[in-house]
N, C-alpha and C positions, 0 to 999 in steps of 0.2 A: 577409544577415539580421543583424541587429544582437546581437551579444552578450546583453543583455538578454532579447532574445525567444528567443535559443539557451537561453539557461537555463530561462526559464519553459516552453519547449517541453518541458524533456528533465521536468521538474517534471510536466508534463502529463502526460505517456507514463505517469511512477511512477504518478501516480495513479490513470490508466486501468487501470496493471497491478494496484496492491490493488484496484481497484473490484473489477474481474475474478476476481482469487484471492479475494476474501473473498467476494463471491456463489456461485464455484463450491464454496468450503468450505463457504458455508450449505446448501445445496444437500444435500451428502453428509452432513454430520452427522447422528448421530441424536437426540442431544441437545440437546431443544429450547433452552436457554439458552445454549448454544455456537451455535446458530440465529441467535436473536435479536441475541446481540452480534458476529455476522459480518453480517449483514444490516445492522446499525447501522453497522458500518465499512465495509460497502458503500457503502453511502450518502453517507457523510462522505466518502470518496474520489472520488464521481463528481461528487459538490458541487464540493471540492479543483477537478477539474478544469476542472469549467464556471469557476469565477470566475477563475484561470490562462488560460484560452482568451480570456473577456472583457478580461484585462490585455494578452495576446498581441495582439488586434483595437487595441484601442485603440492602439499602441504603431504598429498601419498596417503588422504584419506578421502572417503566415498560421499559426494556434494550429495544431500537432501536434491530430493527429484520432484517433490510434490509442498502445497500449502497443508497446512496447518488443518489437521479433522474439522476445528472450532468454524475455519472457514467458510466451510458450505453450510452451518448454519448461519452464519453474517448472512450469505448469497443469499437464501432462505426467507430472512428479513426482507428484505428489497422488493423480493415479491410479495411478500405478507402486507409489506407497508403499502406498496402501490394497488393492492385490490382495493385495500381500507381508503385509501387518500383521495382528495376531487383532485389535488394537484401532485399528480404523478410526480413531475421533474422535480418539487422541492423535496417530495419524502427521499428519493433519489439521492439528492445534496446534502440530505440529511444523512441518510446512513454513508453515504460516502466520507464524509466527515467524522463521523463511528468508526470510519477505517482506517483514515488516517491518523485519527485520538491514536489508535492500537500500536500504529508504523513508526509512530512519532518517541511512543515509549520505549516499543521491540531497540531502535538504533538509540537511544538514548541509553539504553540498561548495557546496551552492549560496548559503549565507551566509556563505559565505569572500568568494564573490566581489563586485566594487564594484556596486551596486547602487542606484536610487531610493529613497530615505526610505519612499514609500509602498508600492513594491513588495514591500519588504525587509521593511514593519510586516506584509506578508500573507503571504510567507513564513515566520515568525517563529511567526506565529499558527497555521498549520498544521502548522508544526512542532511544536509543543506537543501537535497533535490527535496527529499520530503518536506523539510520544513516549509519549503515554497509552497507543496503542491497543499500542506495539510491550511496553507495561510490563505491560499486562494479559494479551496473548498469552504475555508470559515467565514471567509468574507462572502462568497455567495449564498452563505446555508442566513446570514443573516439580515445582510440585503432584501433576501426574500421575504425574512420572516416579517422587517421592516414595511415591506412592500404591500405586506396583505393585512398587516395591521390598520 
């Protein structure tokens, strides 16, 4: 497999794994606007993926289909931390932000590497998307923590 598709694959996997955490976090919350904006980053993640798989195809090699093994122990956590916590929704924000730490690095290691112009414009671009979503989860994981202080 071609280096290029090595990366866009492991690229795939991340995103398959926020698709994943950030649906199961919509999922648990109770707060409908901690809802809405994990569902929103659900989305954007599974998108992330499809278009990464369609670069993988074209490229004439086989796109990663699944997240990362590591993933369903993150998933794992989320429940571990919400049986432990009185407040669900922030252990929630908390490990959501544990996920986007991982997302934020996964597309950062991957712009190190030599890469096509046009590959690299769509990594770039979805880097950005994380970095939003990883700045928005850090501002709410701290707000909170502000909050019950």
């Amino acid at each position: 497999m071609s280096d290029v598709a090595d990366v866009l694959n492991g690229l795939i996997e991340t995103a398959k794994d926020g698709a994943e955490g950030f649906k199961t976090a919509a999922e648990k919350v109770k707060d409908s606007s901690l809802r809405s904006l994990f569902d929103r980053y659900a989305t954007q993640r599974a998108s992330y993926a499809q278009e990464l798989q369609g670069l993988v195809s074209s490229l004439g090699e086989k796109p990663a289909e699944h997240g990362h093994v590591a993933a369903s122990l993150h998933r794992g956590w989320i429940h571990l931390k919400e049986a432990l916590s009185r407040n669900e929704d922030t252990a929630i924000v908390n490990e959501a932000e544990a996920g986007e730490d991982a997302a934020k690095k996964a597309y950062s290691e991957a712009l190190e590497k030599t890469l096509p112009a046009n590959i690299k414009t769509i990594i770039e671009r979805q880097y950005q998307g994380v970095l939003e979503a990883h700045n928005t989860v850090s501002n709410l994981k701290h707000s909170r923590q502000a909050a019950q202080a």
